[in-house]
N, C-alpha and C positions, 0 to 999 in steps of 0.2 A: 744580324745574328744568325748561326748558321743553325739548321736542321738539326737536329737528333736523330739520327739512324735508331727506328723503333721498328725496324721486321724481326719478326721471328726469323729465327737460324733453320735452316734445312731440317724436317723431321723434328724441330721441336714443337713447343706447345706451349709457352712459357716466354714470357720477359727473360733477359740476362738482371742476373740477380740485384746488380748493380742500380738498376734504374727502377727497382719496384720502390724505395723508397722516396725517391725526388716526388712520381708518382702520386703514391698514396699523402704528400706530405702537401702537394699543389691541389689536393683533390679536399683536402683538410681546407687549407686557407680559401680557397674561391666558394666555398658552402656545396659541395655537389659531392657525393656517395663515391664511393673508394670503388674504384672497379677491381673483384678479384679475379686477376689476370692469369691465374693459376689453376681455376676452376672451369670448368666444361659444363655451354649452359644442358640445365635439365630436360630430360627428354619426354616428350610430348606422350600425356595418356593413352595405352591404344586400347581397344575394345577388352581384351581381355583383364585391366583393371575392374572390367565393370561386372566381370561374370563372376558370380559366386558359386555355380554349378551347373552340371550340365548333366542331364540322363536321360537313355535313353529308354525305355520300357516298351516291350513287348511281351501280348497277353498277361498284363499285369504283373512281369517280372521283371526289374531292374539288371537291366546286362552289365557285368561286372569291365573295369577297363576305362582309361581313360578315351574318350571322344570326342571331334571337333563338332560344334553345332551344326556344321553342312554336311559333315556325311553321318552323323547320328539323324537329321530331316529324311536326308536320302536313304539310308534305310526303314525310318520307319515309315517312310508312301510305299516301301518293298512290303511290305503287311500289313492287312486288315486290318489289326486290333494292336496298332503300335503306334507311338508318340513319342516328341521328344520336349521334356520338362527345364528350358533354359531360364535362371534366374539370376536375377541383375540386379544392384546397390548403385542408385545414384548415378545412373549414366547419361554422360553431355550427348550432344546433338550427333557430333562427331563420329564418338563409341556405338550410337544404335543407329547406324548411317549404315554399314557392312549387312548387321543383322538382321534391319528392314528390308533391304534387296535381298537376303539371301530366304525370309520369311514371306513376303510379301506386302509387309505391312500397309497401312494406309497413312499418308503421312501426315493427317489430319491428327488421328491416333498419335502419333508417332511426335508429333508436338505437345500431346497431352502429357506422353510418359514422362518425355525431359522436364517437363516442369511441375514443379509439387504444388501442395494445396488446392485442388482438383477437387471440384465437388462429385460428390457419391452418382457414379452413373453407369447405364451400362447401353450400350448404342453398338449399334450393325456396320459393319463396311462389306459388302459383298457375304463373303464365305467366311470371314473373320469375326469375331464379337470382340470386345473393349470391353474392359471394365473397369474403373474407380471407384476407389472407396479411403476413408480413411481410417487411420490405425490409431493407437490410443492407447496407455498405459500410465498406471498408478505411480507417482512419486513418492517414496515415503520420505518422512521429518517427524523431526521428535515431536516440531509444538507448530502449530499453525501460526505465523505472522502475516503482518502486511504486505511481505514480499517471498514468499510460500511459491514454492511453484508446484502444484498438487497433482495436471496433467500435462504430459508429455504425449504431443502427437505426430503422425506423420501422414504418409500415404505409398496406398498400394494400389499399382496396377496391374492387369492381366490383358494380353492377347488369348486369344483362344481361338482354335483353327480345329481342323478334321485330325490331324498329327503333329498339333504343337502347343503348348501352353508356356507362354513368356511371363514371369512376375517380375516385376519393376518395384524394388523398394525402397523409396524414400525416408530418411529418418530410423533410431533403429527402436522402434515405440514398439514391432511385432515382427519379429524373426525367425526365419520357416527354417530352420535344421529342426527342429525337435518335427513337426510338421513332414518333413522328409524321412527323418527315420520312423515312424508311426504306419505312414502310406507304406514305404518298401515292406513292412512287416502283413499290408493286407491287400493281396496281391486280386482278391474278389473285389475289391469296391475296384481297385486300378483299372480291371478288365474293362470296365465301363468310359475308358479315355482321358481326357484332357478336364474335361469336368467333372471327374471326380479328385482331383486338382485343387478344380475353384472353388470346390462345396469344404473341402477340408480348412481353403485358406478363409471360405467366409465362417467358418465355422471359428476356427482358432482367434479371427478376429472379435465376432461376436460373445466368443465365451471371457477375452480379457474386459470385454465393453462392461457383462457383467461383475470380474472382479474389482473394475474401479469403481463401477455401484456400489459394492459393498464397503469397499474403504473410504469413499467419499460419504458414506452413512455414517462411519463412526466419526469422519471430521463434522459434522454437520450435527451430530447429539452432541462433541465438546463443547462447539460453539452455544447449540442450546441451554447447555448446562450453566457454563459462564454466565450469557446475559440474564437468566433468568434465576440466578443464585442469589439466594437473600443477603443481604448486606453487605457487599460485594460492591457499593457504587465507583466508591474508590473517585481521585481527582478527576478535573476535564481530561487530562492528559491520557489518562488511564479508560475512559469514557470513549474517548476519540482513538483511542487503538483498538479497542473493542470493535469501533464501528468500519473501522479499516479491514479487520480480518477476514470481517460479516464482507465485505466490499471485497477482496480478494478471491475470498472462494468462491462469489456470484460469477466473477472474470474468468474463473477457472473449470467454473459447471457450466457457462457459457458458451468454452472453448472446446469441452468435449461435449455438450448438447449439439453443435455444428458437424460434429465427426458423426452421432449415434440417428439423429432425424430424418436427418436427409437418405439415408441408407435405404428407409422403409420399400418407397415408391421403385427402386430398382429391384432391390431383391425381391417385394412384394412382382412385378415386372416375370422373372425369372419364374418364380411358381405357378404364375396364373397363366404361363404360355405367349405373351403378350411380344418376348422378342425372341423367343427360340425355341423350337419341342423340348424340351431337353428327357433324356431316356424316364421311363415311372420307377425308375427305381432310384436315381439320381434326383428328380424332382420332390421325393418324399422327405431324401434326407434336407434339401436347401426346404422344404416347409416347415421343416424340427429348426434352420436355422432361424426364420423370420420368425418363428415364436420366442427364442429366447431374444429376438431383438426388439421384438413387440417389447419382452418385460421388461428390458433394461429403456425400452423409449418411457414407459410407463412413470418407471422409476425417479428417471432424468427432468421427467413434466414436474413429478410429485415434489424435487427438491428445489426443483426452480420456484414452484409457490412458497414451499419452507421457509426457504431463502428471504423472500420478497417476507414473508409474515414475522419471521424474525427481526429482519430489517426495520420493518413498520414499527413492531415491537421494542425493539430498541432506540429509536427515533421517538418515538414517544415518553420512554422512559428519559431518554435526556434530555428533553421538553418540560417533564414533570421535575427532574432537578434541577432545571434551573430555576422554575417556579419557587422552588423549597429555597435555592440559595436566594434568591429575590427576597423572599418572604423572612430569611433569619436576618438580610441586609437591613429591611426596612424595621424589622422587632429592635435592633441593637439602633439604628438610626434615632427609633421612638424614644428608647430609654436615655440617649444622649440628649436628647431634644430637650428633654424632663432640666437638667446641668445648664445647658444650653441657654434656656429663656431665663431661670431665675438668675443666673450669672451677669444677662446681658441685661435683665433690669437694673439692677445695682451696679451695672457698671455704667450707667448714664451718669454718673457725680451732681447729680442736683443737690442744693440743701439741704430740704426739707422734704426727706424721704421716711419712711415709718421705719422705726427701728436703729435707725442711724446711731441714736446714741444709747442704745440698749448695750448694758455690757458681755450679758449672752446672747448677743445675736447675730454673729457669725455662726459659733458652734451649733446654734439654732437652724442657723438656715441651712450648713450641713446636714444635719440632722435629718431637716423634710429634704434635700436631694435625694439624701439616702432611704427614706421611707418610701420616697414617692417611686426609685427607680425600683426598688425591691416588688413596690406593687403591681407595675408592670412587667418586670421580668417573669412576675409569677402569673398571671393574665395570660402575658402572651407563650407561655410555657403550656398551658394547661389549654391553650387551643392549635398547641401544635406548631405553632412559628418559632418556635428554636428550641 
């Protein structure tokens, strides 16, 4: 069988028209993906996908102008009181491969940033600091279910140097543009470097920690409201989603109690001097931050008991009905019973049984089923079994 001539023709790029359909039609029958022989594969992420901004600032004034991060570095080691503010979405190993040699990064560090879900820390390499933390933000939904997703979180990280502060943002739970234009407008805190940076982004994070607090408060009084709403038991089915919901938002205050606790021991870390002097003017504002983290740790403790008491609370209520159905099961059981026995004596067929040849004595013996069952319905009525 002879060869098919399948090179490309001088300067093309492309199959001859002719033979994309044998092609795609052999690529059908043997089970194997159509190669599109027409397309040019995709080209490889470079760094600058991962940059979402770059600025440079000296003496707390943002210099207007686009700039590369190695000559915005290079001039700001040209001045005292200049830094440059590079921040990055999601970058592979790859993309901050360039950025590390041209920063200095530690590439211990530098493994942390490529990968998310990073617990809350903040640790030394030489002249450099690290920082992680996670981010965190409110979902809304009209009505809490069992498949609710209430928080969305991510994580942030920071380098921080003498004239550079790199943030690394994973997931988009907390996003520094609003952050960036707030800073450019106060050019006094900027003066103070690279850390007044970190202090804004711990701050911006701690201030959403506490707006999920509060909206995770009003999920957490609906759900009170429902279980503890008078005659509302409603079926098992209707029982068992109630306890689902209870069970989803525990998963869900769970998964941002893991973002807001851990936080403590670093930032507490930061104020008390324990991994860096940082300026007294700079340290007072990160002390204003760990108190509102203090409150929202406080808050996070308080719903996690809620939670668990609710839970208890509910668990016991559907303990107590099925007690109650047990109890209407066995009331209707008893008045059957009543049918039951006097039926199955008379239906032994002996001869000489009493009553046998009475001519009222079927309607007779209807008669006491029906007294007798009446007198128990009203018995077990009046003690509460049905």
């Amino acid at each position: 069988m002879a060869e098919l001539d399948t090179n490309l023709p001088a300067g093309g790029r492309a199959f001859p028209r002719a033979l994309k359909a044998p092609v795609r039609a052999m690529s059908r029958m043997l089970g194997t993906p159509a190669v599109h022989l027409d397309k040019e594969p995709a080209e490889p992420a470079t760094e600058n996908d991962a940059i979402v901004d770059c600025g440079l600032y000296l003496d707390g004034e943002r210099q207007t102008g686009p700039m590369r991060y190695a000559e915005a570095l290079a001039t700001a080691r040209e001045h005292a009181n200049g830094f440059v503010w590079l921040g990055l979405k999601e970058p592979t190993a790859a993309q901050l491969a360039g950025i590390a040699e041209t920063f200095g990064l530690h590439e211990l560090a530098v493994e942390d940033a490529v990968k998310s879900h990073q617990r809350p820390k903040v640790e030394r390499y030489g002249e450099m600091i690290f920082c992680a933390l996670r981010t965190a933000r409110y979902v809304e939904h009209e009505e809490l279910t069992e498949s609710s997703e209430v928080v969305d979180t991510g994580d942030m990280m920071m380098f921080i140097g003498d004239h550079y502060i790199i943030t690394v943002r994973h997931g988009d739970a907390c996003r520094l543009g609003q952050v960036r234009e707030q800073l450019d407008q106060r050019g006094d805190l900027l003066r103070h470097g690279p850390w007044a940076v970190a202090y804004a982004v711990y701050d911006l994070v701690v201030d959403v920690y506490l707006d999920v607090v509060g909206s995770m408060e009003d999920d957490i009084d609906a759900i009170e409201e429902v279980v503890f709403a008078p005659g509302r038991s409603g079926g098992s089915r209707h029982r068992s989603n109630r306890i689902q919901r209870i069970y989803q938002l525990k998963r869900e205050l769970m998964e941002f109690k893991r973002a807001v606790l851990p936080l403590q021991r670093p930032l507490s870390g930061l104020v008390n001097r324990e991994v860096i002097e940082l300026p007294k003017e700079i340290r007072r504002y990160f002390r204003d931050v760990l108190d509102h983290l203090n409150r929202a740790s406080e808050q996070v403790v308080y719903f996690d008991d809620l939670l668990n008491s609710i839970l208890q609370a509910r668990l016991a209520q559907v303990s107590v009905d099925q007690n109650n159905d047990m109890r209407k099961i066995a009331a209707w059981a008893g008045v059957a019973a009543v049918w039951t026995a006097i039926a199955g004596v008379y239906g032994m067929n002996f001869r000489h049984m009493p009553e046998l040849g009475w001519r009222y004595g079927y309607p007779a013996v209807l008669a006491l089923m029906l007294s007798a069952s009446a007198l128990l319905y009203r018995a077990f009525r009046k003690s509460g079994w049905l």
